[in-house]
Phi, psi and omega in degrees: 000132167318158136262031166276110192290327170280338187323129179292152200303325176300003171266000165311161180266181165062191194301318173280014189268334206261352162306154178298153202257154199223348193305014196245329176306288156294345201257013174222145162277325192276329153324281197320323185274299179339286196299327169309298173305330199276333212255311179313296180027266200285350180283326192286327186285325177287345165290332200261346167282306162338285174273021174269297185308324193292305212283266184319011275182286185287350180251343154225021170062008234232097162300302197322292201323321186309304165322302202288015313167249166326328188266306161309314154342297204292339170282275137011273184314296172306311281209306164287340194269332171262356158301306207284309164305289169355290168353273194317313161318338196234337181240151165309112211271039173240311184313288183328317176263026153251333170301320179273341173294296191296331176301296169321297173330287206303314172309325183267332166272335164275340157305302194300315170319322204260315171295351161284296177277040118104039200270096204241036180273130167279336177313329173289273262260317185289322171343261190349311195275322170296339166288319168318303192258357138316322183287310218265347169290304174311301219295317199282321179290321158292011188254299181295341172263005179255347186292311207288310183285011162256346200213143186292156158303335199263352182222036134345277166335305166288327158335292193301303190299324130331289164298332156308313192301327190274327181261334160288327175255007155267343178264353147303307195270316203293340150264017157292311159283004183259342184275299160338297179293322169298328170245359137281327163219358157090151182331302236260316175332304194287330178280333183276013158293334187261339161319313177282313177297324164328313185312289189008284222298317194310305197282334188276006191269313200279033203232330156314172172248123173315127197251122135277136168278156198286160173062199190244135209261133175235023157093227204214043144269204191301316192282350181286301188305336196271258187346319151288335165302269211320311182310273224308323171315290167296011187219091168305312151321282150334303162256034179256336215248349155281323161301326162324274194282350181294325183296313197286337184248359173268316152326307189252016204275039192286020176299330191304336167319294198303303172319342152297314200290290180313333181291310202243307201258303172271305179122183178099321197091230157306309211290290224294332208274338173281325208275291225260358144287327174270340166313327172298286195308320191283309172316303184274359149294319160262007153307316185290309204285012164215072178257012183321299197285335165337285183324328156309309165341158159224324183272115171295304166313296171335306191281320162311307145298330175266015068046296187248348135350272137001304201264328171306334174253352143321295220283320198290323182310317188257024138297313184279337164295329147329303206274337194272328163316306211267355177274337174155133178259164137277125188312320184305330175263015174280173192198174194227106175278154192240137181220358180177174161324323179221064188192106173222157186246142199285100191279157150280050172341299193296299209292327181296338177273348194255318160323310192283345153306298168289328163290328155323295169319299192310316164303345207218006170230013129322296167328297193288321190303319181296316177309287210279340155275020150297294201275346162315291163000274173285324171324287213272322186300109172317171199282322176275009150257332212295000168249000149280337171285345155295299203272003178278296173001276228271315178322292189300331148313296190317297204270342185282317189287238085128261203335299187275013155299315187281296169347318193253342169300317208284291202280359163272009161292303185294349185192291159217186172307280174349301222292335178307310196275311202285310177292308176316274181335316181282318186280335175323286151330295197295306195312320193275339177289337167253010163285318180313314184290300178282351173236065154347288204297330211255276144013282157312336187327145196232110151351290187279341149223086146305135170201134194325000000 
């Protein structure tokens, strides 16, 4: 056992060491409140992505209409994200997310508004849902960059792990709840639950201490974005953990799938297409709830390649469950899913279970790639970068699964259902296995002295 007093908490031993390490909680209040609010949040914004879908959905019957959901989003978003580091960089950054909060805030409510009043034009909800996730693109790159100044470094890590566990279970419950509200009390009802929910964020923001960023600001135009391209040149590190995660989410990205899969291949339908959307989020939820030993790692990098490493061979597994599906069932593992009252479709139990499986896993060695490239993030990038690299960060999210929608749309057009998660996942594996050998310097990257 250390006698280091700073040593992070995840090194208990027995059942609580293996447990999420929660010391962040205690050792900052203003953590404790940020996360708290941000967790309400965050349940409430997956309600509110939902039933925007259900909604545009019900007003033109339109799957396509449903896509521009996201396709007004994607701009919008990107577009905030090097505003929004900008921001952060140059301004007080409890201001910058609250500001961006009232915005968010107002946008969600004026959806409920329009939906009272029984407003059945599609152009307000995307307008509305792309001002939402622009808003909530500012909020998070000043947040994520106000985290490092709340908490010591060594207990990043668990920060981070912390913040999984609040985004796997919004993203488990808020479209449940949201499907539940919608067909029981209708849109308008449902978006102003994330209006009542929203508050969180007012209180855990506004519970900060004004945080300016440190060193020297250079405002929120073109040269402040040229400047962080420079930073991001020189910090290998750094742009390792973006690069890192773009192979893994333009590779592996196999959602466009699942509605074929249920449809075509495993049987079920719909019920299927929810069990392997929620088997990732489930996954990467009981990853979080037992990440005590993460805080420990000391090679980051390492742990992030093999991570992702990890998530490739997941992702390629339910590619061979695809494939082992679509070659031939046996009556015996079918089963008859009820899709209504009279209407039922035939599933591959074992194979849907075993899909829901490999996805977890996938979900869950995501999660950890995210924790230590979280915590790189904030660790190694000075303060006086650190909201535009939060806001290239909310780019790369954004824009990398969107990409690798079209990849894996491309090659189950050109060739099967499989071939997106089994080539993808396998190239994935070989890419991190020569990554290991060959990106020394990422591979070494040291906890206890971060450097870009």
């Amino acid at each position: 056992m250390s006698d280091d007093p700073d040593e992070p908490a995840a090194r208990r031993r027995g059942l609580r060491g293996l447990l999420v390490d929660t010391t962040p909680l205690t050792a900052s209040p203003a953590f404790a409140k940020l996360w708290t609010g941000t967790s309400v949040t965050q349940i409430g914004a997956q309600v509110t992505i939902v039933a925007v879908s259900l909604h545009i959905y019900e007003i033109t019957h339109s799957t396509l209409a449903v896509s521009f959901v996201a396709l007004w989003a994607l701009g919008p978003m990107i577009l905030a994200g090097f505003v929004g580091g900008a921001l952060a960089d140059s301004f007080d950054r409890r201001t910058v997310a609250l500001v961006t909060a009232i915005v968010a805030w107002c946008s969600t409510g004026t959806l409920a508004l329009i939906a009272f009043l029984g407003v059945e034009t599609t152009w307000p909800y995307y307008a509305l849902a792309a001002v939402n996730a622009a808003s909530a693109t500012i909020k998070g790159a000043a947040q994520g960059a106000i985290l490092p100044r709340l908490l010591p470094t060594q207990l990043l890590p668990a920060a981070a792990a912390l913040s999984g566990i609040t985004m796997g279970l919004a993203v488990t419950v808020g479209p449940a709840v949201a499907g539940v509200l919608v067909a029981t009390v209708g849109f308008s009802w449902t978006y102003l639950l994330d209006v009542v929910l929203f508050t969180g964020a007012f209180l855990g923001i506004m519970s900060l201490p004004p945080i300016a960023p440190d060193g020297r600001r250079r405002g929120i135009g073109i040269g402040s974005v040229v400047d962080s391209m420079r930073f991001l040149r020189r910090a290998p590190n750094v742009r390792a953990t973006f690069v890192w995660d773009l192979i893994a989410m333009i590779l592996g990205q196999p959602r466009v799938v699942f509605p074929a899969a249920g449809a075509i291949v495993l049987g079920g339908g719909p019920v299927t297409v929810g069990i392997l959307t929620a088997s990732f989020a489930i996954g990467a939820l009981l990853s979080g709830l037992v990440s005590g030993p993460l805080g420990g790692v000391r090679r980051q990098g390492r742990a992030v390649t093999l991570a992702v490493a990890a998530f490739g061979i997941c992702t390629a597994l339910f590619g061979v469950v695809l494939l082992l599906a679509s070659l031939g069932v046996d009556e015996r593992l079918v089963a008859m899913v009820a899709v209504d009252d009279d209407s039922f479709i035939p599933a591959n139990v074992v194979a849907i279970v075993l899909a829901g499986v490999a996805l977890a896993g996938a979900g869950a060695a995501d999660n950890v790639s995210a924790v230590f490239r979280t915590t790189i993030l904030q660790a190694a990038a000075p303060d006086d970068v650190r909201g535009r690299m939060q806001g290239l960060f909310y780019v790369v999210v954004a824009g990398g699964p969107r990409v690798g929608d079209l990849v894996a749309g491309g090659l189950a057009t050109l060739f099967a259902l499989w071939a997106s998660p089994l080539v993808g996942g396998a190239l994935i594996f070989g890419i991190m296995l020569v990554l290991l050998r060959t990106a020394r310097g990422f591979q070494r990257y040291d906890a206890h002295r971060p450097t870009p």
